[in-house]
C-alpha positions in Angstrom: 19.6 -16.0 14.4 18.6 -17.8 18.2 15.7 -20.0 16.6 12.8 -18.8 19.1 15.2 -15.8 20.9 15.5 -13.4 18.0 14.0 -11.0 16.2 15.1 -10.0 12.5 14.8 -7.0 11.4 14.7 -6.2 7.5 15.3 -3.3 5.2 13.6 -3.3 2.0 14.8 -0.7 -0.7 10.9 -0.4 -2.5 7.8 -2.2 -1.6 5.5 -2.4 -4.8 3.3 -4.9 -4.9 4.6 -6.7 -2.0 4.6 -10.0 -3.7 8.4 -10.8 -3.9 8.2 -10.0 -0.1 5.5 -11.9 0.9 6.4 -14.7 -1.0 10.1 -15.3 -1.3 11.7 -13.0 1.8 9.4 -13.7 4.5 9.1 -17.3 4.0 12.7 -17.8 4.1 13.1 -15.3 7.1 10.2 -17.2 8.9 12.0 -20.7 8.2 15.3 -18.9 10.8 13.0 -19.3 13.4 12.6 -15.6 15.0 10.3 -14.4 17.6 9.4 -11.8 15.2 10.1 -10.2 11.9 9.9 -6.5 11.6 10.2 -5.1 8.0 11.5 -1.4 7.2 10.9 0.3 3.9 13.3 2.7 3.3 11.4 4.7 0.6 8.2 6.6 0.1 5.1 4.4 -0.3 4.0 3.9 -3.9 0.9 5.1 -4.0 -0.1 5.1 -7.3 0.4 2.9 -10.5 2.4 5.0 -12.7 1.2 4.4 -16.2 4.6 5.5 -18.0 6.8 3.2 -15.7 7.2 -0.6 -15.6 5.7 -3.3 -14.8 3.4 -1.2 -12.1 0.5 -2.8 -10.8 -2.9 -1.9 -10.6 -3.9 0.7 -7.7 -5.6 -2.6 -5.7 -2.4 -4.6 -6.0 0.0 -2.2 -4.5 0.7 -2.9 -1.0 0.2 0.6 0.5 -2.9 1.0 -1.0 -3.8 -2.6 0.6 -2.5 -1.5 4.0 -4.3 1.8 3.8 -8.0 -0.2 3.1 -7.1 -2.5 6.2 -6.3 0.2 8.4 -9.6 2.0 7.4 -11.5 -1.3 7.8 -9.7 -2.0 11.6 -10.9 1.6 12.4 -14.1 1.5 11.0 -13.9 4.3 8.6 -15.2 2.2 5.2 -17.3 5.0 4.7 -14.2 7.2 3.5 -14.0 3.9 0.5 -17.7 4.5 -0.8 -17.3 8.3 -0.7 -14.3 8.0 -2.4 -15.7 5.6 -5.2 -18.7 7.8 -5.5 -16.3 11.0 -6.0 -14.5 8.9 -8.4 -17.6 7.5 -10.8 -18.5 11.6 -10.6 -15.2 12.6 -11.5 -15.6 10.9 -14.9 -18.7 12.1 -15.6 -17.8 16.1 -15.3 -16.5 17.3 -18.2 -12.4 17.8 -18.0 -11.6 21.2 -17.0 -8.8 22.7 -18.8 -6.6 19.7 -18.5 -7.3 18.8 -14.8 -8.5 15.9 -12.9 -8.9 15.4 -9.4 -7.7 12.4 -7.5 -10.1 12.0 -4.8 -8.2 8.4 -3.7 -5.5 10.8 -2.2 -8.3 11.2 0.7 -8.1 7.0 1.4 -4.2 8.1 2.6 -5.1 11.4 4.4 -5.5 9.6 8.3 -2.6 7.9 7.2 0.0 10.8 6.0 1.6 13.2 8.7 
């Protein structure tokens, strides 16, 4: 890498939590110098902490979710986020039918998901 000429471009296999990016791989991409850094994910976002897996994070720690509430804020839609929490504090009020719940934070992605 040109320090100040060029860009680096980065592939990341799974973005969780975002931390080990943020913390360890940017920094040390940032300290080459480039005009910019552009970072590619190469799977599906991870939406969701997945209770069976491991070490998930909580749904506010996982970077998608963090880049969907940002987006929303830059575009002014933070009503979607109170709707959503008021569907949510509902949800858990209803009694479960048959088995199912409904996961009303699917609607934070929807402006985001082709």
């Amino acid at each position: 890498v040109r320090r100040g000429q060029d860009a680096i471009v980065a592939l990341d296999d799974s973005i969780v939590r975002g931390n080990t990016l943020k913390n360890a791989i940017l920094r040390t991409l940032d300290k080459m110098g480039p005009t910019q850094i552009v970072v590619v994910s190469s799977c599906p976002q991870i939406r969701y902490p997945d209770v069976y897996g491991i070490d998930m994070a909580k749904l506010g720690d996982l970077a998608a979710f963090k880049a969907a509430i940002g987006l929303m804020k830059d575009r002014g839609m933070e009503h979607i986020l109170d709707e959503v929490y008021k569907m949510c504090r509902e949800e858990l009020k209803a009694q479960l039918k048959a088995g199912h719940i409904v996961n009303h934070v699917q609607r934070i992605y929807e402006p985001f998901t082709p």
